[in-house]
C-alpha positions as CSV (number, residue, x, y, z in Angstrom):
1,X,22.4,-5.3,8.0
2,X,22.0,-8.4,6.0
3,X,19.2,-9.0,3.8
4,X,18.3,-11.7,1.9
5,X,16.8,-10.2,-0.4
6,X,16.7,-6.1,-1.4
7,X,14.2,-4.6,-3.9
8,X,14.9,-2.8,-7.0
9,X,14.8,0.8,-7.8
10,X,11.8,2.5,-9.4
11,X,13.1,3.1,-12.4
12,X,14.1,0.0,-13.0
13,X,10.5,-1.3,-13.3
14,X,7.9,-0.4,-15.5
15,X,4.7,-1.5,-15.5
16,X,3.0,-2.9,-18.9
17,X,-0.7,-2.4,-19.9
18,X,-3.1,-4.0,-17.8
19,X,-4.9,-3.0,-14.6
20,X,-2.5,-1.8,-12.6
21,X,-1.2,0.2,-15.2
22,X,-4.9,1.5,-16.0
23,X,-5.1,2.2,-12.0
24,X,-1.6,4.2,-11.7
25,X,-2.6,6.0,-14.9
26,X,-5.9,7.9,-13.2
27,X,-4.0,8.3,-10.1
28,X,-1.2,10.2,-12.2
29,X,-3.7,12.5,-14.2
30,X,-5.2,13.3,-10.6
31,X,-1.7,14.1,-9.1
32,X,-1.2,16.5,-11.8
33,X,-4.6,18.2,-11.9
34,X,-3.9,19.8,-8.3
35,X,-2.6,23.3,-8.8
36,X,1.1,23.9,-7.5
37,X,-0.9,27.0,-5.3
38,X,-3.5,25.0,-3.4
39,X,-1.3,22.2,-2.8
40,X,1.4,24.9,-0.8
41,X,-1.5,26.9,0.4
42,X,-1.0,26.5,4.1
43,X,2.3,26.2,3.7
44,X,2.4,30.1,2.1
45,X,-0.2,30.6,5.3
46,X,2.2,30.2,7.4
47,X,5.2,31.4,6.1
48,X,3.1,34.9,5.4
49,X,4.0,34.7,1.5
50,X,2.6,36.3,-1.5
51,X,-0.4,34.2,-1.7
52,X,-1.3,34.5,2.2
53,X,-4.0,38.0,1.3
54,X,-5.6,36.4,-0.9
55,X,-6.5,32.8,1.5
56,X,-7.3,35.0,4.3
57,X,-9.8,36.2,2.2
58,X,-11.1,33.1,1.4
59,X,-11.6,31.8,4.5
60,X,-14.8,33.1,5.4
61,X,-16.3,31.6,1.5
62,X,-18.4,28.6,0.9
63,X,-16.0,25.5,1.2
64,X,-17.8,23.9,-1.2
65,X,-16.5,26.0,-3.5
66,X,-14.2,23.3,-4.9
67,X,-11.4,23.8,-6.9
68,X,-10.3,27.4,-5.9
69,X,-9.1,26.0,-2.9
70,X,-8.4,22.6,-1.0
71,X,-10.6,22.0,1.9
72,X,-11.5,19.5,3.9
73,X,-8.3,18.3,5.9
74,X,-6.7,20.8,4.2
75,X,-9.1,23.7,5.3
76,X,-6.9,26.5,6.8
77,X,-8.8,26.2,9.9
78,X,-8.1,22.3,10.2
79,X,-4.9,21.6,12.7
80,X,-3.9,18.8,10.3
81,X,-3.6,21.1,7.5
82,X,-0.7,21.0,5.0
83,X,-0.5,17.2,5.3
84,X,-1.5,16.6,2.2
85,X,1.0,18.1,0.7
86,X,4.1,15.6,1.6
87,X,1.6,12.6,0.5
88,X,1.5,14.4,-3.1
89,X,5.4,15.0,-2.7
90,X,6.1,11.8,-2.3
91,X,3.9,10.5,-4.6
92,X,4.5,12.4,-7.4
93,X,8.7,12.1,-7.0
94,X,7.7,8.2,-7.2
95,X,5.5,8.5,-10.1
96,X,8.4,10.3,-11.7
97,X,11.0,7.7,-11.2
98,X,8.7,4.6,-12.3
99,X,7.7,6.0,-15.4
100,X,10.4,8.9,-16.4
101,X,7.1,11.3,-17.1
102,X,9.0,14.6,-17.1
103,X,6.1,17.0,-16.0
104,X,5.9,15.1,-12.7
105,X,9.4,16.2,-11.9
106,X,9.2,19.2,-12.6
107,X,6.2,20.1,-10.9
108,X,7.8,18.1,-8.0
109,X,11.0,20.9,-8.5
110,X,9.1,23.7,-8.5
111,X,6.8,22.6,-5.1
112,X,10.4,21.9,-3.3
113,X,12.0,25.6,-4.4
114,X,8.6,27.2,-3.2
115,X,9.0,24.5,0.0
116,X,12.7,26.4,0.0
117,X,11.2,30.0,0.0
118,X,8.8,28.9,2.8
119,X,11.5,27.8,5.0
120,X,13.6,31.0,4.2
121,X,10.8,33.3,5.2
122,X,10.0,31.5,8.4
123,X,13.6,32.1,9.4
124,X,15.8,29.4,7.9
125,X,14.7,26.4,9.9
126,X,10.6,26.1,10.5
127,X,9.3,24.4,6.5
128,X,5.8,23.3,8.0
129,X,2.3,24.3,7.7
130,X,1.3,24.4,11.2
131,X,2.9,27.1,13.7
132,X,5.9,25.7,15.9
133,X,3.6,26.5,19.1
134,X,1.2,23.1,18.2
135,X,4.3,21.0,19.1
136,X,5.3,23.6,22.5
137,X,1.6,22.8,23.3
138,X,2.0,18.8,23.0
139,X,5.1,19.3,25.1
140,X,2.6,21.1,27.6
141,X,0.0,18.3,27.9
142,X,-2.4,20.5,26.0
143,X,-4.5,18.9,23.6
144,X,-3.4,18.6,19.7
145,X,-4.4,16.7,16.5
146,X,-0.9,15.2,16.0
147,X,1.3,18.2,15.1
148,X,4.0,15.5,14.6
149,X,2.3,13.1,12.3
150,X,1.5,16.5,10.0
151,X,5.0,18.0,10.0
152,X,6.3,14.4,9.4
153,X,4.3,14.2,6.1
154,X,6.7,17.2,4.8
155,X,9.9,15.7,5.5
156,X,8.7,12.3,4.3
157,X,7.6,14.1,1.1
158,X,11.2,15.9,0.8
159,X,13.2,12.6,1.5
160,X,10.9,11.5,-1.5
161,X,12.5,14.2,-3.5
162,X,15.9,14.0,-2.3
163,X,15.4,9.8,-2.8
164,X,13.6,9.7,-6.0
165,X,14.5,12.9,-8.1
166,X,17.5,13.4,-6.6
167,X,16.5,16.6,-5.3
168,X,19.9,18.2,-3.5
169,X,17.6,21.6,-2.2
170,X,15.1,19.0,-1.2
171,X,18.1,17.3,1.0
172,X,19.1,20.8,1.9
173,X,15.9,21.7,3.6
174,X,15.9,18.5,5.3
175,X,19.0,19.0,7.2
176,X,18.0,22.9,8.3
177,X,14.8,21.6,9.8
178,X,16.0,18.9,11.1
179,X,18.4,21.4,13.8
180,X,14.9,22.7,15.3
181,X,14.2,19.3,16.4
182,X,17.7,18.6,17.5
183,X,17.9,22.1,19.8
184,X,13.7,21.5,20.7
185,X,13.6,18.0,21.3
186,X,17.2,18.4,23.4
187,X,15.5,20.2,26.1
188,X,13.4,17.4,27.4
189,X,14.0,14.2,29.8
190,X,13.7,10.9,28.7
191,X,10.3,10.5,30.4
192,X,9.2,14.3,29.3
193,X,10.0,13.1,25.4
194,X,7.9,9.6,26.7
195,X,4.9,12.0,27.2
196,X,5.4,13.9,24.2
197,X,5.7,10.4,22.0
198,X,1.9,9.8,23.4
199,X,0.5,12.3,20.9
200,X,0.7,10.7,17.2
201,X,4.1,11.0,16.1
202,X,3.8,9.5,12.6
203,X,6.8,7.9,11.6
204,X,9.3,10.8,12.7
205,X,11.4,7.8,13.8
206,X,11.4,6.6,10.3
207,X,12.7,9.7,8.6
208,X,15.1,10.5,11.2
209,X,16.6,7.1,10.0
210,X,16.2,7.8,6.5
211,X,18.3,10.8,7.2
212,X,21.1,9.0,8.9
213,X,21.6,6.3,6.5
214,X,22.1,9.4,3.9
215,X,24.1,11.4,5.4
216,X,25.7,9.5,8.8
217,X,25.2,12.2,11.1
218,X,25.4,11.8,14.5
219,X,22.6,14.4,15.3
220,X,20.2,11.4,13.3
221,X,21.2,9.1,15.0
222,X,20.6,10.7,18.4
223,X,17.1,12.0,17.0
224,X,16.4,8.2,16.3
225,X,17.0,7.8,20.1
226,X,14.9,10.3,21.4
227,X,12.1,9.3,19.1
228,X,12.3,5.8,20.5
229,X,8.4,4.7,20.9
230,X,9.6,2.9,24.5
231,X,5.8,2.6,25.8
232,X,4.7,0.6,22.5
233,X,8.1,-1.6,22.0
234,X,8.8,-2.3,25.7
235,X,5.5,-4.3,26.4
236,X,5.5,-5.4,22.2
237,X,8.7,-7.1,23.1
238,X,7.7,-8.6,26.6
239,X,4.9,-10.3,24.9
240,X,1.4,-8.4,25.6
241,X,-0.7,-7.9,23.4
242,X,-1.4,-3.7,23.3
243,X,-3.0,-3.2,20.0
244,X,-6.7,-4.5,20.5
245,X,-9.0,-1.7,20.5
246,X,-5.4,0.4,20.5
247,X,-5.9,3.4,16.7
248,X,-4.0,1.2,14.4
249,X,-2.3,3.2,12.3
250,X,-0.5,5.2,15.0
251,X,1.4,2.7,15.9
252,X,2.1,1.2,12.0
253,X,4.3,4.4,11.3
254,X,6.3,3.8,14.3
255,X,7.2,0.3,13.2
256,X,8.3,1.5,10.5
257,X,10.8,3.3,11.8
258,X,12.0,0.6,14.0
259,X,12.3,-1.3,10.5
260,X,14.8,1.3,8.7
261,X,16.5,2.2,12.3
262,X,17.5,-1.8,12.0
263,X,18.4,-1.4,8.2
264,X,21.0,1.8,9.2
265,X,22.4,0.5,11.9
266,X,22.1,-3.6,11.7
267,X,21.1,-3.0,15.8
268,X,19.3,-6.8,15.7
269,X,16.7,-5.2,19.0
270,X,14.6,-3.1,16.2
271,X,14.2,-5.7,13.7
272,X,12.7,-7.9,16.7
273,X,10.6,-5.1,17.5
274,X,9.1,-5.2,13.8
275,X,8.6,-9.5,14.2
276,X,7.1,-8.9,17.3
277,X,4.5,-6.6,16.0
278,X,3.8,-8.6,12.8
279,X,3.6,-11.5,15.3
280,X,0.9,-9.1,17.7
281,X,-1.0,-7.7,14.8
282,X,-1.2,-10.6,12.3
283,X,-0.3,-14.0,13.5
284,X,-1.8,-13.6,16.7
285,X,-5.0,-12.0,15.6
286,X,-5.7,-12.6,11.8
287,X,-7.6,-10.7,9.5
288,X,-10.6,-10.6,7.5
289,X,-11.1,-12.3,4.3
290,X,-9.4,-9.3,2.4
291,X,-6.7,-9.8,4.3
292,X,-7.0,-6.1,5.8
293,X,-8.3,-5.6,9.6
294,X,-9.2,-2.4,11.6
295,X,-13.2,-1.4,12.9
296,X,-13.5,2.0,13.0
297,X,-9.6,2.5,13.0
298,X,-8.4,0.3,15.6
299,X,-7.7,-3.0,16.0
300,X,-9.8,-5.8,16.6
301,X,-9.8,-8.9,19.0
302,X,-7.6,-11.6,18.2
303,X,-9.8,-13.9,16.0
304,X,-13.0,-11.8,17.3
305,X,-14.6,-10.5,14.2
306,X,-18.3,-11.2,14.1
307,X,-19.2,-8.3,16.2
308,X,-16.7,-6.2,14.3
309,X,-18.4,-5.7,11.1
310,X,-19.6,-2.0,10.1
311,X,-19.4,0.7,7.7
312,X,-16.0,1.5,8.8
313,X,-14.0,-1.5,8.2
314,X,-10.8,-1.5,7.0
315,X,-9.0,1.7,6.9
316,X,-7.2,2.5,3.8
317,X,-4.0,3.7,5.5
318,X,-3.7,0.8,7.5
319,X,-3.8,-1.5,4.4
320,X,-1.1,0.6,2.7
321,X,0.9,0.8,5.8
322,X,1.1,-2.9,6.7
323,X,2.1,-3.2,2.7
324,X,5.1,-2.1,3.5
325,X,5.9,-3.8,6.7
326,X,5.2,-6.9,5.2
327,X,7.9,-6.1,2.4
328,X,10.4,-5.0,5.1
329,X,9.9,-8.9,6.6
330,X,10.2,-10.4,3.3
331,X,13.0,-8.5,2.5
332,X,14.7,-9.3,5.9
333,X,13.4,-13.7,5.6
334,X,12.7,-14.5,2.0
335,X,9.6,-15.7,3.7
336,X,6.9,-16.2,0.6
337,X,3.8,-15.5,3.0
338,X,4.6,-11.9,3.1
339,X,4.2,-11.8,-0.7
340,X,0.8,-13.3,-0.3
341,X,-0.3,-11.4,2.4
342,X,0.8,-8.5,0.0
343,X,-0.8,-9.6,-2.7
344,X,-4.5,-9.8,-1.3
345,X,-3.9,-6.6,0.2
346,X,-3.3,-5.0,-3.1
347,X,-6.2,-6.5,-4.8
348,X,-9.1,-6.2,-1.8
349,X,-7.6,-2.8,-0.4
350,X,-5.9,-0.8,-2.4
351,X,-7.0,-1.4,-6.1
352,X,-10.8,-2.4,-4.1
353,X,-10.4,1.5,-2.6
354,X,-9.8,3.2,-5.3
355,X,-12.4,4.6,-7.6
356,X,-11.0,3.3,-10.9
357,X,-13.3,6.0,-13.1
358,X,-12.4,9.3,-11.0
359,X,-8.9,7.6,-8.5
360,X,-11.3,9.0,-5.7
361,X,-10.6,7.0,-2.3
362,X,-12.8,5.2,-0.1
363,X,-11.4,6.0,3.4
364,X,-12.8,2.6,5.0
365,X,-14.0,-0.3,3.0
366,X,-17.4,-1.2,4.9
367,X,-17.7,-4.9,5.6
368,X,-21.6,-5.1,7.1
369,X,-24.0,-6.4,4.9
370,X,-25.2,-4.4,1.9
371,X,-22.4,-1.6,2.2
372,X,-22.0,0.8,0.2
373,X,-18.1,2.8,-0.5
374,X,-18.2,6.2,0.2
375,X,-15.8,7.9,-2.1
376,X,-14.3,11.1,-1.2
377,X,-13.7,13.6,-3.5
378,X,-10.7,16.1,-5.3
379,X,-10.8,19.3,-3.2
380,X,-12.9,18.9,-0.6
381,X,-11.9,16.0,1.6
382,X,-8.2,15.4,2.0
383,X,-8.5,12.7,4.6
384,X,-5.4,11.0,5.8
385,X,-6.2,7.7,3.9
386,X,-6.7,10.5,0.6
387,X,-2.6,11.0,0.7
388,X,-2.0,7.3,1.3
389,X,-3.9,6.5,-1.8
390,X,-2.1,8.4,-4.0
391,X,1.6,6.8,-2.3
392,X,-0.3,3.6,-3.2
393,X,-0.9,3.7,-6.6
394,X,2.6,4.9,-7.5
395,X,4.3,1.3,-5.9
396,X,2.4,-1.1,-7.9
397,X,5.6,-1.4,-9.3
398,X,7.1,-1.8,-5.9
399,X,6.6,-5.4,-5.2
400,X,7.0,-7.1,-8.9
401,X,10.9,-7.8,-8.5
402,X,13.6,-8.8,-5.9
403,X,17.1,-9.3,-6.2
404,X,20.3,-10.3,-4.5
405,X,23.6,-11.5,-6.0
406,X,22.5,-13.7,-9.3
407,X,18.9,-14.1,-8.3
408,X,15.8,-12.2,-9.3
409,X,12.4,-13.1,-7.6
410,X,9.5,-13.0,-9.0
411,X,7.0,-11.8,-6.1
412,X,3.7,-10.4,-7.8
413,X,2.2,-11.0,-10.9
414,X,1.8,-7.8,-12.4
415,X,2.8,-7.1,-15.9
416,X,5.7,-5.3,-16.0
417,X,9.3,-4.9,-16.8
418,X,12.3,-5.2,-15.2
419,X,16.2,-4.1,-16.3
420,X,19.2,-5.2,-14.3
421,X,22.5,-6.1,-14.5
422,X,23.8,-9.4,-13.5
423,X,27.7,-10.3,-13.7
424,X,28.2,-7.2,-15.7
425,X,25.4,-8.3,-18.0
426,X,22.2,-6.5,-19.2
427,X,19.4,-8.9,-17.9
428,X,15.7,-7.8,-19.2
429,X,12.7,-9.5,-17.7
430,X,9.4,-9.1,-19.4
431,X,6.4,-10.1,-17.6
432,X,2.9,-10.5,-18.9
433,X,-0.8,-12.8,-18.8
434,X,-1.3,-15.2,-21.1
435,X,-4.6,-12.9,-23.0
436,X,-6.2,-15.9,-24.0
437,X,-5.9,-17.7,-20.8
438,X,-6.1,-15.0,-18.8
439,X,-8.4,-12.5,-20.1
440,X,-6.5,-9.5,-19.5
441,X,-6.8,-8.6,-23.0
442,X,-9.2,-5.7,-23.8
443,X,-9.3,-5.5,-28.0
444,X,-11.4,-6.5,-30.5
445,X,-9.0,-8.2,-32.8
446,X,-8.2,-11.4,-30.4
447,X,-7.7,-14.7,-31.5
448,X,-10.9,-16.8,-30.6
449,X,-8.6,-18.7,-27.9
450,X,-10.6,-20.8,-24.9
451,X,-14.4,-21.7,-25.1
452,X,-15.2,-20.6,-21.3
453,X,-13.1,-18.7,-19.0
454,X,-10.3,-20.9,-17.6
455,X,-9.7,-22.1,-14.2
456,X,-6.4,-19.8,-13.2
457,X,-3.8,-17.6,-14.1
458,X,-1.2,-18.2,-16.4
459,X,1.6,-15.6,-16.8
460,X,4.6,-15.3,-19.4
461,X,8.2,-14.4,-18.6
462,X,10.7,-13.5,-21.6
463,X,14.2,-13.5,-19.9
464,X,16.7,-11.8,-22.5
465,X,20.8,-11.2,-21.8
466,X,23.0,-9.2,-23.2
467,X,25.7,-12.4,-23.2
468,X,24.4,-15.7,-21.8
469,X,24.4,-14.9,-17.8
470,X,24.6,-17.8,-15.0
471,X,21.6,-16.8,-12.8
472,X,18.2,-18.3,-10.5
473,X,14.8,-16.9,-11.2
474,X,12.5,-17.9,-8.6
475,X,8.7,-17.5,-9.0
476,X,6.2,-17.9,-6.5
477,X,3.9,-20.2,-5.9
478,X,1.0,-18.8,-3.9
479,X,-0.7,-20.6,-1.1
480,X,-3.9,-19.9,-2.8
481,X,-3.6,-22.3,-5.7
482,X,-5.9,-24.8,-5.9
483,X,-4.3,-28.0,-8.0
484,X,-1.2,-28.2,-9.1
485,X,0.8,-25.5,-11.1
486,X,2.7,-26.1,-14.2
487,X,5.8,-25.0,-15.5
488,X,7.2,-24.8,-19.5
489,X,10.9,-23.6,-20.2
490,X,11.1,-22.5,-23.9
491,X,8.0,-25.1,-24.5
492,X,9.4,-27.9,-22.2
493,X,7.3,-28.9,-19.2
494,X,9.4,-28.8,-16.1
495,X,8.8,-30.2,-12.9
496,X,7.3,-28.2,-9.1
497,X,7.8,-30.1,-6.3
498,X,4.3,-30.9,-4.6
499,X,4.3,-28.9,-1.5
500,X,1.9,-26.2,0.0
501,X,2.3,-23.1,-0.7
502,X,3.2,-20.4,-0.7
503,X,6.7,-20.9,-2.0
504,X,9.6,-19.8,-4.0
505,X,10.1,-22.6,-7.0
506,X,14.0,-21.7,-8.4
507,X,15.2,-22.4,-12.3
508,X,18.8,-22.1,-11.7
509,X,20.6,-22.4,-15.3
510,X,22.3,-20.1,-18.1
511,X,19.7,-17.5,-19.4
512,X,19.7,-15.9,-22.5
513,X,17.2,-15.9,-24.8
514,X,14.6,-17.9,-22.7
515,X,10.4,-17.8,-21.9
516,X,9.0,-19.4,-19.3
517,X,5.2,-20.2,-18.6
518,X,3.6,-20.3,-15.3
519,X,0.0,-21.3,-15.2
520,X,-1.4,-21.5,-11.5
521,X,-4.5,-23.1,-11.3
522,X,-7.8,-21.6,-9.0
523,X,-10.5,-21.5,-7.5
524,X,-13.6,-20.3,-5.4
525,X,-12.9,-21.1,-1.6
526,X,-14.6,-19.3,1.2
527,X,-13.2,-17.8,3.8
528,X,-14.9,-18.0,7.2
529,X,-15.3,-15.3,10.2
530,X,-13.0,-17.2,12.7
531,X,-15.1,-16.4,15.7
532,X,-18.4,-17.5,13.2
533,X,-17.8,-19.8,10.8
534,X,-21.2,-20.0,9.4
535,X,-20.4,-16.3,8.2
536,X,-18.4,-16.9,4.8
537,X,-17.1,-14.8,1.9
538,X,-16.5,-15.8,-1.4
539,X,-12.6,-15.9,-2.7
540,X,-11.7,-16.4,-6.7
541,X,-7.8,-17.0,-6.1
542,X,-6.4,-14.4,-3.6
543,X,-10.0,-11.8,-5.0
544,X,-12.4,-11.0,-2.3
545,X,-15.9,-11.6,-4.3
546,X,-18.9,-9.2,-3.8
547,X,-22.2,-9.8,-3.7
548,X,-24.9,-7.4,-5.3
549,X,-26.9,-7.4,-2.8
550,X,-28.3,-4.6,-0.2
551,X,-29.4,-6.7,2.6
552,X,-27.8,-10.1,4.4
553,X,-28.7,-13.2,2.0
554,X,-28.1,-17.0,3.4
555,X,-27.1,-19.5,1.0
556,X,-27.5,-22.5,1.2
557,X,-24.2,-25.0,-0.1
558,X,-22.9,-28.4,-0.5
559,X,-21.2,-30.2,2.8
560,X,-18.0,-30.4,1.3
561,X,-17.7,-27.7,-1.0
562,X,-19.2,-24.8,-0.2
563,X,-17.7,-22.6,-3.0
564,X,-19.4,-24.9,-5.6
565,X,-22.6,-22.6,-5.4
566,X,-21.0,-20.3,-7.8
567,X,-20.7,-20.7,-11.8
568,X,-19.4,-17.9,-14.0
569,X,-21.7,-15.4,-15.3
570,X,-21.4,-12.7,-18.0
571,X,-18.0,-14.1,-18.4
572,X,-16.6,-12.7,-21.6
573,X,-16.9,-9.1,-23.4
574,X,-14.8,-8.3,-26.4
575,X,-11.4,-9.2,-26.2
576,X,-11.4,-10.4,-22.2
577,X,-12.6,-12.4,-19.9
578,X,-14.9,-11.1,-17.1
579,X,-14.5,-12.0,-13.3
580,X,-18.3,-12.5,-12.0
581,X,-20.2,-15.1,-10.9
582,X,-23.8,-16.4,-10.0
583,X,-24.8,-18.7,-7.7
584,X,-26.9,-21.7,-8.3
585,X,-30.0,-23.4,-6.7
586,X,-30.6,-20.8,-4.2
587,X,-34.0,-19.5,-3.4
588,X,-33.4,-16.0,-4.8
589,X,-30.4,-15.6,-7.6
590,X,-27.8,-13.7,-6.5
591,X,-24.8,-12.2,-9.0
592,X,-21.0,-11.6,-7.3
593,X,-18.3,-9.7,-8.9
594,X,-14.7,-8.9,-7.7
595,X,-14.8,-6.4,-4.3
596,X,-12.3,-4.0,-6.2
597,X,-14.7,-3.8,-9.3
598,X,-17.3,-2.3,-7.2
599,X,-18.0,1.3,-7.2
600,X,-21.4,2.6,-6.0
601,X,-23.5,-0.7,-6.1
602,X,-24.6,-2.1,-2.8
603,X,-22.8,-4.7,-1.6
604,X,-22.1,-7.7,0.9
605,X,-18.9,-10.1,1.5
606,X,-19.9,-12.3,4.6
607,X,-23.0,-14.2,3.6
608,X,-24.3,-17.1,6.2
609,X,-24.2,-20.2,4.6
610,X,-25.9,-23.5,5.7
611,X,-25.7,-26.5,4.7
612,X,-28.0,-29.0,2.8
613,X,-29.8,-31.2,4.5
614,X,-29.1,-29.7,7.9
């Protein structure tokens, strides 16, 4: 498969102090503060091990117990229990290899070996928390709670191990449970497996792929046939739309597979089953101002949103999922869209879903008027969108860098660092915001820098070479800008062409001790319900603002620009600049702040907006 552009390993990317540093830092301490036990209780449950007494004697306690045990999802009585644990897996093995943190990987070496005794005990094949009779009752038509998309969680979190720690048992495992599903799924017709694909499958498609690009067996690549989604990518690619009002995130998973099954085998009808979707669940139907979509876990009406708003908007793991879609396409296109589809994603879903004082997750992000986020909590939840959170906040790193040949890309602006090696030469990139510009500074001993907050973001890039090294660095230039951007090489102001955005803007020249300045000018815009467009929310760059409010407000703005009824407020403490605003000759006063700021105040993002005069 070609790719125009490929992403950079983990570890070489790490993240510098800011937020998103602050944000994988809680989610870390939380990965760590689950006990190895709880974590692989189902999994002993079913293998009968040591520990299995002592649940069974547990079952009949008060769940809300807490921390002796994990309940929820994760409830020994729950038919999607163990899930959890592959989330934590693969989380954890990630955490590892993006920040080298040594107790991660071993806690992640010691949850495969007991993975490995598991397996053993149940025979040499079966490494799952659920009994093998959930799947023979799929293949019966009886009714399940997706025994695939649980059992897939495992071998995604083993992959993780195998991919990210390097794990050889984890690979090992892998490959003896894989045969069950060779012999099991070998039994059935191709309109029998059809059936049986029905029932949420998760993205066993996607592992299976995995697996075949490791090792090149033929078995994977026959699995990756059988567990071929043919009633979702047939009408996809004949042009129907079959995802309004169809569960989102059942289908996501199974996209993704289609995207590494094109990667392994460079077979060009899966990657135009993955544009076709994008086309189906983005271009063709939009999304709401955070750039997210889903009511109440499925997908809305093309460009129907009005009637959509609830407490259930947004579900987490659909944000996370279509993440990583969207970096498959940009991967595949160079196309700079994805990055800024990415980028508001991270910001108004997954850092705006995430409890930033306990890492807690929001499973929806409520869009009605005066919502509220209802966090979940460490041992007593486990929800689905609970393991995609902690994935989440392990990739911030994920998305920074992209490289092919002599050029490295420049995709998010997140402080970070990256090391490669171009033409045989050490290349070090270090990212960061300008503190005094942009106010991500949080100390006391600051230089006294701007008199009022300033009107974008401006970012810093220190390029240092071993030896002076022929290469392009292209930065992006996102379509949310507002003015034009300016460039400085080593204190020289260079020139960006003047298009619209968002695009790539390449410095192609001979690096080696070099900084570069990009300041990117904003501002607020609104952003309109499609089907309403009296119904607007508030943007500060690509940041979804939030109203403090508990109730719908109107405002009431200029003709031309509506977003002028905002000024800053509260807009410096200490060392940094804050992000809120207040509107301005309204009726009633009315304070915003940015939607992944909020935690438990009542809020609101679509306001209706009149205008004056009318």
């Amino acid at each position: 498969m070609d790719a125009v552009y490929r992403a950079f390993a983990p570890d070489k990317v790490r993240l510098g102090p800011g937020l998103f540093q602050d944000r994988f830092n809680v989610n870390r301490d939380y990965l760590l503060s689950l006990r190895q036990d709880n974590l692989l209780q189902n999994h002993y449950l079913e293998a009968a091990l040591g520990q299995y007494g002592q649940l069974r004697n547990t079952l009949h306690g008060d769940p809300g117990a807490g921390d002796d045990r994990h309940w929820g999802w994760e409830s020994p009585t729950c038919e999607v229990r163990g899930q959890f644990l592959g989330h934590w897996l693969s989380a954890a093995a990630r955490a590892f290899a993006g920040s080298g943190d040594m107790e991660l990987k071993l806690k992640v070496d010691r949850v495969v070996a007991e993975l490995g005794r598991c397996q053993e005990k149940n025979g040499g094949e079966w490494v799952f928390s659920i009994p093998e009779k959930y799947l023979h009752w799929t293949a019966e038509g009886r009714p399940t709670w997706a025994p695939h998309y649980v059992i897939h969680k495992t071998l995604m979190g083993l992959f993780d191990a195998y991919r990210y720690v390097s794990s050889d048992e984890a690979l090992t495992i892998l490959n003896n449970a894989a045969r069950w599903f060779h012999k099991w799924s070998g039994r059935f017709s191709r309109e029998h497996m059809d059936d049986i694909l029905d029932t949420e499958t998760g993205a066993m498609l996607e592992v299976w792929a995995d697996l075949y690009g490791a090792t090149g067996s033929e078995s994977y690549k026959e699995l990756m046939e059988r567990y071929t989604r043919s009633r979702l990518f047939k009408p996809l690619m004949e042009g129907r739309d079959v995802l309004t009002n169809m569960h989102a995130n059942t289908t996501i998973p199974e996209i993704h597979g289609a995207a590494r099954a094109y990667e392994v085998t460079g077979d060009p009808r899966w990657r135009e089953i993955v544009e076709r979707y994008w086309e189906c669940a983005v271009t063709e139907r939009g999304t709401f101002c955070t750039g997210g979509q889903t009511s109440g876990e499925i997908w809305t009406p093309p460009f129907e949103f009005s009637a959509r708003l609830g407490d259930k908007n947004q579900e987490h793991c659909t944000v996370y999922n279509m993440i990583r879609l969207a970096d498959f396409l940009f991967r595949w296109s160079g196309d700079a869209g994805y990055c800024d589809y990415i980028e508001k994603n991270i910001y108004n879903g997954i850092l705006a879903q995430q409890n930033p004082l306990t890492g807690m997750i929001s499973y929806f992000l409520p869009l009605q008027a005066g919502a509220r986020k209802l966090w979940g909590t460490a041992t007593c939840d486990f929800w689905c969108c609970h393991g995609t959170l902690v994935q989440a906040h392990t990739a911030h790193n994920a998305y920074v860098f992209y490289g092919q040949c002599e050029e490295i890309v420049i995709s998010q602006f997140i402080p970070s660092r990256l090391t490669t090696v171009i033409d045989g030469n050490k290349v070090v990139l270090d990212m960061m915001f300008d503190h005094q510009t942009s106010g991500s500074a949080d100390d006391n001993s600051s230089a006294a820098g701007l008199r009022h907050r300033p009107g974008g973001w401006a970012v810093e890039i220190r390029v240092s070479c071993e030896a002076p090294t022929d290469m392009v660095l292209k930065l992006r230039i996102p379509g949310w800008i507002q003015g034009r951007p300016s460039l400085r090489l080593n204190g020289e102001d260079r020139t960006i062409d003047e298009k619209e955005g968002p695009f790539f803007h390449a410095i192609s020249r001979i690096w080696n001790e070099d900084t570069v300045r990009l300041e990117l000018p904003k501002g607020i815009t609104t952003s309109a319900l499609p089907d309403e467009t009296g119904m607007r929310a508030f943007m500060d760059g690509p940041i979804t603002l939030a109203g403090l409010c508990d109730r719908e407000q109107a405002l009431i703005a200029g003709q031309k620009d509506p977003g002028s009824l905002l000024v800053p407020d509260n807009e410096r403490e200490w060392g940094r600049w804050m992000g809120g605003y207040r509107t301005k000759a309204q009726p009633t006063g009315l304070r915003f702040k940015p939607l992944h700021e909020i935690v438990d105040e009542p809020y609101t993002v679509y306001f209706p907006v009149t205008e004056r005069g009318r």
